[in-house]
C-alpha positions as CSV (number, residue, x, y, z in Angstrom):
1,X,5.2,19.4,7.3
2,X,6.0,19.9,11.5
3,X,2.2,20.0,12.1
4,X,0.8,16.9,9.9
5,X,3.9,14.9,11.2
6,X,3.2,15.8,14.8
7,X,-0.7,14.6,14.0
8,X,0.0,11.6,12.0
9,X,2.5,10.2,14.9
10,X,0.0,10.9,16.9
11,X,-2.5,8.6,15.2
12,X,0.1,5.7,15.4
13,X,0.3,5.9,19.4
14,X,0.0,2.3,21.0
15,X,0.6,0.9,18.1
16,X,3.1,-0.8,15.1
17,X,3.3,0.2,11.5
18,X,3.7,3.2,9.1
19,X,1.9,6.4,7.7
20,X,3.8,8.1,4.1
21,X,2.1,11.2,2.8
22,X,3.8,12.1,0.0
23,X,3.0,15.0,-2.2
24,X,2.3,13.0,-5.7
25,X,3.2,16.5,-7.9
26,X,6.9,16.8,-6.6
27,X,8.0,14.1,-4.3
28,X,8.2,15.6,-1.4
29,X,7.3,13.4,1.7
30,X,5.0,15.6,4.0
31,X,5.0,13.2,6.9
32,X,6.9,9.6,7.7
33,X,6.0,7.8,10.6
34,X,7.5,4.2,11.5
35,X,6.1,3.3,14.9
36,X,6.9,3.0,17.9
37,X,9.6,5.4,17.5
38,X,12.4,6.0,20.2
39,X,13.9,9.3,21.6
40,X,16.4,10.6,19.7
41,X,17.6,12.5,22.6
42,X,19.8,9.1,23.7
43,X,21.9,9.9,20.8
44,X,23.2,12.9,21.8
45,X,25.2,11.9,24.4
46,X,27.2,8.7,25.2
47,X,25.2,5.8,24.9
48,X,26.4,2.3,26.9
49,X,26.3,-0.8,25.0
50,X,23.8,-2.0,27.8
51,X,21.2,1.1,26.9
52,X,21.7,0.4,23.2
53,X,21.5,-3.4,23.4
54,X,17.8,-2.5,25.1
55,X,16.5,-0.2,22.9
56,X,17.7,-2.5,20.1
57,X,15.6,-5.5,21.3
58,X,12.8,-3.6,22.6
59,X,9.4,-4.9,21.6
60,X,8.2,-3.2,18.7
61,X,11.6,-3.2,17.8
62,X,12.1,0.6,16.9
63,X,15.2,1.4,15.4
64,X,13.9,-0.3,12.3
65,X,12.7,2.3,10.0
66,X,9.8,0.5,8.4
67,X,8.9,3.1,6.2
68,X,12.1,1.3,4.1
69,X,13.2,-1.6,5.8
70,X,9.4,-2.9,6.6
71,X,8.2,-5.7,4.1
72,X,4.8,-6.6,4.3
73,X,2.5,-8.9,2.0
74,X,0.3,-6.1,0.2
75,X,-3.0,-7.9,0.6
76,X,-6.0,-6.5,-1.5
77,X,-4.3,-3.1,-1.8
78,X,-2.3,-5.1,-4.7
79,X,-6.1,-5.4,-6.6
80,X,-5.8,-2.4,-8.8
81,X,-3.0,-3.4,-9.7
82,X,-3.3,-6.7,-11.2
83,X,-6.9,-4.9,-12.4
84,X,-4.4,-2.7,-14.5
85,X,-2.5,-5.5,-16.1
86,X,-5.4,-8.0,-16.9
87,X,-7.0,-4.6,-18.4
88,X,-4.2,-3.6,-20.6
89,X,-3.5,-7.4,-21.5
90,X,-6.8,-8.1,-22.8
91,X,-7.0,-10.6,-20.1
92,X,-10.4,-9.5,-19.5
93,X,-12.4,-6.3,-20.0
94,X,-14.8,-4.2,-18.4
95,X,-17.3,-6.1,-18.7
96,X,-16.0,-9.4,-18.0
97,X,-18.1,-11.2,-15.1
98,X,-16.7,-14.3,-12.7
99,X,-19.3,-15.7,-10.1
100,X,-18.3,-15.5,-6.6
101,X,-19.9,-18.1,-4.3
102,X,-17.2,-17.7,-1.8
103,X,-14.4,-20.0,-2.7
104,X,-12.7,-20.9,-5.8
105,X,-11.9,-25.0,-6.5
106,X,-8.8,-25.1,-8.7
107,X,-8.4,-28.0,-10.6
108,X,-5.9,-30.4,-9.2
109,X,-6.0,-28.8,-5.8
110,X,-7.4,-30.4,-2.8
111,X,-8.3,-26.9,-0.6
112,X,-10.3,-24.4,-2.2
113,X,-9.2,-20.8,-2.7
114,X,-11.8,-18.8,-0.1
115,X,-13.4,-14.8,-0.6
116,X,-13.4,-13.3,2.6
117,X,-17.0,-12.6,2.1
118,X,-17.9,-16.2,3.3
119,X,-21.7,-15.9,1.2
120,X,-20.0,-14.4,-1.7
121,X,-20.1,-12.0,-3.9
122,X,-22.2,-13.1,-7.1
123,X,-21.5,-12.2,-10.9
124,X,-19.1,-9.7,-10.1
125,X,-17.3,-7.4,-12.7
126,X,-13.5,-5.6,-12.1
127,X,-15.2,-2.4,-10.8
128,X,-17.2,-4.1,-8.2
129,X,-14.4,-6.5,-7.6
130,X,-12.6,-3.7,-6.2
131,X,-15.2,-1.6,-4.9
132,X,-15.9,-4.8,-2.7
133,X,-12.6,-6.7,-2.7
134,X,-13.8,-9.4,-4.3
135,X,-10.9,-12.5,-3.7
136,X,-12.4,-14.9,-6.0
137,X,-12.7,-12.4,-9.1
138,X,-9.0,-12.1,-8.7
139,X,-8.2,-15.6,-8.0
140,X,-10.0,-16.2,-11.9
141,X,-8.1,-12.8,-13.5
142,X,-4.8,-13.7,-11.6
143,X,-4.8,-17.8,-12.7
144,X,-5.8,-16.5,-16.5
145,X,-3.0,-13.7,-16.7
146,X,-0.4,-16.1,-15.3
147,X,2.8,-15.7,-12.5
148,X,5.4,-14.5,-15.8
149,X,3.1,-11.6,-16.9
150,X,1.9,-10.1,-13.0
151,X,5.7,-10.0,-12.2
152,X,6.6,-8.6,-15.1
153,X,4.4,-6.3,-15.1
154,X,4.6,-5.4,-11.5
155,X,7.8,-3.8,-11.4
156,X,6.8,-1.0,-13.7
157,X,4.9,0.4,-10.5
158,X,7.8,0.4,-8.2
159,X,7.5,-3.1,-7.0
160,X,10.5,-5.1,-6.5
161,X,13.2,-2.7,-6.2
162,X,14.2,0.3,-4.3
163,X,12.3,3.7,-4.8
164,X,15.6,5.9,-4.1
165,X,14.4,8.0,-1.8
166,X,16.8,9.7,0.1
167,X,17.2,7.3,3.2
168,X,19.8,4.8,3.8
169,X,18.4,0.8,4.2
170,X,16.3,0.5,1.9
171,X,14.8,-2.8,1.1
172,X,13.7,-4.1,-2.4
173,X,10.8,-5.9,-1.6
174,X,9.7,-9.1,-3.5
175,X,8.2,-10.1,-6.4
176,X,8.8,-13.7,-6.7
177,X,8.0,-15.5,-10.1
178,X,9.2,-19.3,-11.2
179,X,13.3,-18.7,-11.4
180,X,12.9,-16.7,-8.2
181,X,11.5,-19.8,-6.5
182,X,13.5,-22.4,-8.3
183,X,16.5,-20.2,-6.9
184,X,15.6,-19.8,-3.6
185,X,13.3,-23.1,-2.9
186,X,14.6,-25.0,-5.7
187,X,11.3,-25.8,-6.6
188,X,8.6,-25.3,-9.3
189,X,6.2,-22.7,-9.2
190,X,3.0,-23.9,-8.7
191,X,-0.2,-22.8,-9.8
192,X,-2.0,-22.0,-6.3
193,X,0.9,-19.6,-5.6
194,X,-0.2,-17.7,-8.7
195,X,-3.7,-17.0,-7.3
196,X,-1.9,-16.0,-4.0
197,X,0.2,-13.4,-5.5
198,X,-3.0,-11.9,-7.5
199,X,-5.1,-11.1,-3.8
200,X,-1.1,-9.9,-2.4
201,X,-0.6,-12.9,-0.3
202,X,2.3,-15.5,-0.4
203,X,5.6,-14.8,-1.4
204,X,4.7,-11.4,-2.2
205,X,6.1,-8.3,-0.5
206,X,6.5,-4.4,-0.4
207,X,7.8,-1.7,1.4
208,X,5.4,1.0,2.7
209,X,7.7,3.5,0.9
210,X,6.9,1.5,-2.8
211,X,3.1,1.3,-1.7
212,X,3.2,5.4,-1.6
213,X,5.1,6.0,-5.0
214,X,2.7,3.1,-6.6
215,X,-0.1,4.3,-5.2
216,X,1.1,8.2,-6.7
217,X,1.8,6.6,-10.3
218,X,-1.9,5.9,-10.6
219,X,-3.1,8.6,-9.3
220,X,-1.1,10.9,-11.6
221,X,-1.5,8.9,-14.5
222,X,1.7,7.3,-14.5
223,X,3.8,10.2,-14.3
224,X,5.5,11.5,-10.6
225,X,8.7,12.1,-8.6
226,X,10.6,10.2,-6.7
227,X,10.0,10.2,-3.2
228,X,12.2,12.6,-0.9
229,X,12.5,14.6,2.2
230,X,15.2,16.9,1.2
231,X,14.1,20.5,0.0
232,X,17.7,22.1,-0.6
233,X,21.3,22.8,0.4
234,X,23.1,25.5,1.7
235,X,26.9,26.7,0.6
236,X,28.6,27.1,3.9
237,X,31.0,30.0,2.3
238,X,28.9,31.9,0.0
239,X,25.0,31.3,1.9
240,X,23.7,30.2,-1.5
241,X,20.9,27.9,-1.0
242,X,20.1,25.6,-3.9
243,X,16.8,24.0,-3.7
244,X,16.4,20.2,-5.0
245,X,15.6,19.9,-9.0
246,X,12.5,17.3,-8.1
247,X,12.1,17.7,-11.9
248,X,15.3,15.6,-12.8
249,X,13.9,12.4,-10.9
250,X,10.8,12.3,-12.7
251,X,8.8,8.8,-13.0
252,X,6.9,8.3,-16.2
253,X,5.8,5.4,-16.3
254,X,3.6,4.5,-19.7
255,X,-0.5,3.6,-19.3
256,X,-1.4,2.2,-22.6
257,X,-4.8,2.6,-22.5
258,X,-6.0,5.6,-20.3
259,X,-10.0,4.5,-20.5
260,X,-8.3,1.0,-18.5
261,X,-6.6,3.7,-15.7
262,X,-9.6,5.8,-15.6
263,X,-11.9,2.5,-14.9
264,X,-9.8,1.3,-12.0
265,X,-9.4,4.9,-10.4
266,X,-13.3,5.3,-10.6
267,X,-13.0,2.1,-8.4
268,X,-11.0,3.2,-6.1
269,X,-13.3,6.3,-6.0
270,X,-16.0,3.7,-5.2
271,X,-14.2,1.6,-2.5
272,X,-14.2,5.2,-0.5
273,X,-17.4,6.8,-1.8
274,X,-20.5,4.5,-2.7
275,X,-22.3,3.8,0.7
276,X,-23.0,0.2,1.4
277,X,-20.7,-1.4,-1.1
278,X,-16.9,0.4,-1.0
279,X,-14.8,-1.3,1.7
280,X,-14.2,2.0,3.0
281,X,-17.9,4.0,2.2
282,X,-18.4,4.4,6.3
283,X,-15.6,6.8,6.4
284,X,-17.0,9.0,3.7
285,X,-15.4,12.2,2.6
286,X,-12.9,14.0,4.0
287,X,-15.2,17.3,4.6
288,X,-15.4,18.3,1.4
289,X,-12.6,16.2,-0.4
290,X,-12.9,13.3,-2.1
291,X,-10.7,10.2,-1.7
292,X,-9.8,7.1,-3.5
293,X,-8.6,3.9,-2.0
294,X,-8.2,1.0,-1.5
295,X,-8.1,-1.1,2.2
296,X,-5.9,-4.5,2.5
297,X,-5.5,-7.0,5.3
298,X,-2.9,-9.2,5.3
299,X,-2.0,-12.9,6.5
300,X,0.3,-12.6,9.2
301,X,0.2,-16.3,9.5
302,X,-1.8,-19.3,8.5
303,X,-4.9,-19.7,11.0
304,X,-8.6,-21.0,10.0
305,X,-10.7,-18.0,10.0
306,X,-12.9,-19.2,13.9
307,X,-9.3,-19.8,15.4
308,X,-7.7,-16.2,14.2
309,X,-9.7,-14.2,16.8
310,X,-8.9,-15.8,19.9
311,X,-5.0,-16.4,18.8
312,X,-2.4,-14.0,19.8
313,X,-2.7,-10.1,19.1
314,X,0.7,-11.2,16.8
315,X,-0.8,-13.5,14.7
316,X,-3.9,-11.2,13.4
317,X,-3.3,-10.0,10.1
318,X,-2.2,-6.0,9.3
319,X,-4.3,-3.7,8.4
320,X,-3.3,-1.3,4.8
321,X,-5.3,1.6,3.5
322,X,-3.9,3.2,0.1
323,X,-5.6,6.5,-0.8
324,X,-5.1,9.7,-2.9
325,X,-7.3,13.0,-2.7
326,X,-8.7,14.9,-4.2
327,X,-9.5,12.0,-6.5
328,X,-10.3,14.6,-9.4
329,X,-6.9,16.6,-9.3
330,X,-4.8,14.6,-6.0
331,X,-2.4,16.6,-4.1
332,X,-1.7,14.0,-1.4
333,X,-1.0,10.2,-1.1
334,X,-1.4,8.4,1.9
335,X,-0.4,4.8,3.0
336,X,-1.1,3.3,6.4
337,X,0.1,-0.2,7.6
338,X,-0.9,-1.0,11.2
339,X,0.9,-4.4,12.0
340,X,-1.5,-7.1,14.1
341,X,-4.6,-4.2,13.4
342,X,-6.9,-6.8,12.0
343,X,-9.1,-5.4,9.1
344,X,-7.8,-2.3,6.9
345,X,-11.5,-1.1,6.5
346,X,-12.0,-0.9,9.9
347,X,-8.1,0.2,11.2
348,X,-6.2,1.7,8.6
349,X,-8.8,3.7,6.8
350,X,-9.6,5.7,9.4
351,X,-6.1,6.8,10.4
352,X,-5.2,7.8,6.5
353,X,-8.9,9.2,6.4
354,X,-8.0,11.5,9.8
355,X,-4.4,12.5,8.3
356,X,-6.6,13.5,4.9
357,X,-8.8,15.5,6.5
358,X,-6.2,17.4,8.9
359,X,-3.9,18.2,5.9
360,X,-6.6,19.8,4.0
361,X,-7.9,21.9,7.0
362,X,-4.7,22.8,7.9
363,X,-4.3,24.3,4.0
364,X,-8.0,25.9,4.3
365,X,-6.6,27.5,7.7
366,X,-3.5,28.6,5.6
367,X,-4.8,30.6,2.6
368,X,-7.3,32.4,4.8
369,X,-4.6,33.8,6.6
């Protein structure tokens, strides 16, 4: 889509990440933006080692396409998640409560485990410990469901290997468990990295590509398409144009319990919807649409909470925003990372929000013509 690419680059001016809005109900990516991006015109012509060796190093760094390349902890857009698994695993059900003073203490470990809501967030249940983010809820549901069953279990949303889309580069992301980090660190996993891993933090990564498609399995109950920008091919002799069967490269993946899906997408309704409580309630609807989300921020690197603001602008944390809309019958998906933005409630939700409501006036505009 020419017109919601142009608009969603536009929202990523000045700054470094990625935008995906993919169409959940075929695949088809309606806009990719990996910013900063570069002139394409230098390609055309001879290009000197010297011109290339610049725009190769250049800050920002942008002939990396993060959209596939780009691997990022997920942060608290991981939550629904984990909410999905402990659900489905009788970890816990819908009713189940933990307190949240602030910080967790687990046993055996010096440091506690921290909320980003410093007062806390009280008995708190899985809805409002993703309406609200809750970090200690998930520390509890994370250390009960244990590191073997969250990886496991991840990879059946995309996490942890390519996606396929049609794009050369792509990286697999990581979902590390205990031979992962005997293999690589050759050392045991430890408990305090399973808590990690259930808020999206440690050793955990993803591409803003497998964010998307994840994001598009929950919203269509499990079932979509693989992600992809082609639309068909011409025959060169005969003029024939085939169009691409988005049908074969469907993605079913199997909810178990659809009252467990339904729970943690009325959550993600919440985080955008319920004023005063969702993470992302300031933005409101989109107009008249609807959205669900989720927002994320992300440790860029270790820093006590009254040093992070006056550090670097590299060592804030990035900003992610996952959202589908309409949340009762979603056409769209849209992911945002902004690298170094800070808070995905207050940076990244507002971009995906903007791209949202553009697409949707832009298709009001449309069938009145």
């Amino acid at each position: 889509d020419k017109d919601l690419q142009i608009f969603s680059y536009n929202q990523m001016k000045d700054k470094v990440g990625t935008i995906v809005v993919l169409n959940p109900n075929n695949g088809e990516i309606l806009a990719l933006v990996s910013a900063p991006g570069y002139d394409t015109n230098l390609f055309t012509k001879s290009l000197s080692q010297k011109s290339y060796d610049e725009l190769l190093n250049k800050k920002g760094k942008p002939l990396i396409n993060r959209i596939t390349s780009g691997q990022y902890p997920p942060g608290s857009t991981i939550k629904p998640f984990i909410a999905l698994v402990a659900l489905d695993q009788g970890i816990i059900d819908e009713n189940k409560k933990f307190s949240c003073n602030g910080s967790y203490h687990l046993k055996n470990h010096k440091r506690p485990f921290r909320c980003w809501k410093k007062e806390g967030h009280g008995a708190t249940d899985i809805s409002n410990a993703i309406t609200q983010s809750c970090d200690v809820f998930f520390y509890r549901v994370s250390e009960l469901t244990g590191i073997d069953t969250i990886s496991e279990e991840m990879y059946k949303f995309g996490f942890g290997e390519k996606t396929y889309i049609d794009l050369t580069n792509e990286s697999d992301g990581l979902v590390p468990d205990r031979n992962w980090k005997r293999k690589t660190k050759g050392l045991p996993w430890y408990p305090g990295e399973t808590l990690n891993v259930g808020i999206g933090q440690g050793y955990f990564l993803v591409t803003p590509i497998q964010l998307a498609l994840a994001t598009a399995i929950i919203a269509k109950d499990g079932n979509t398409y693989t992600p992809h920008l082609l639309l068909g091919y011409r025959d060169i002799k005969t003029g024939e144009l085939t169009r691409y069967d988005f049908k074969e490269n469907a993605i079913n993946v199997q909810m178990p319990n659809k009252k467990n899906l339904e729970r943690v997408k009325h959550a993600m309704y919440r985080v955008s919807n319920e004023s005063g409580v969702g993470t992302a309630s300031h933005l409101g609807r989109a107009g008249s649409i609807e959205i669900a989300g989720k927002t994320g921020t992300a440790q860029v690197y270790t820093l006590d909470a009254e040093k992070r603001k006056s550090q670097k602008k590299t060592l804030q944390d990035h900003a992610l925003f996952i959202s589908y809309a309409p949340y009762d019958n979603p056409e769209i998906v849209v992911s945002v990372i902004v690298e170094n933005g800070g808070s995905g409630s207050a940076t990244a939700a507002p971009i995906a929000h903007k791209v949202i409501k553009h697409y949707f006036k832009n298709k009001e505009k449309v069938s009145k013509k």
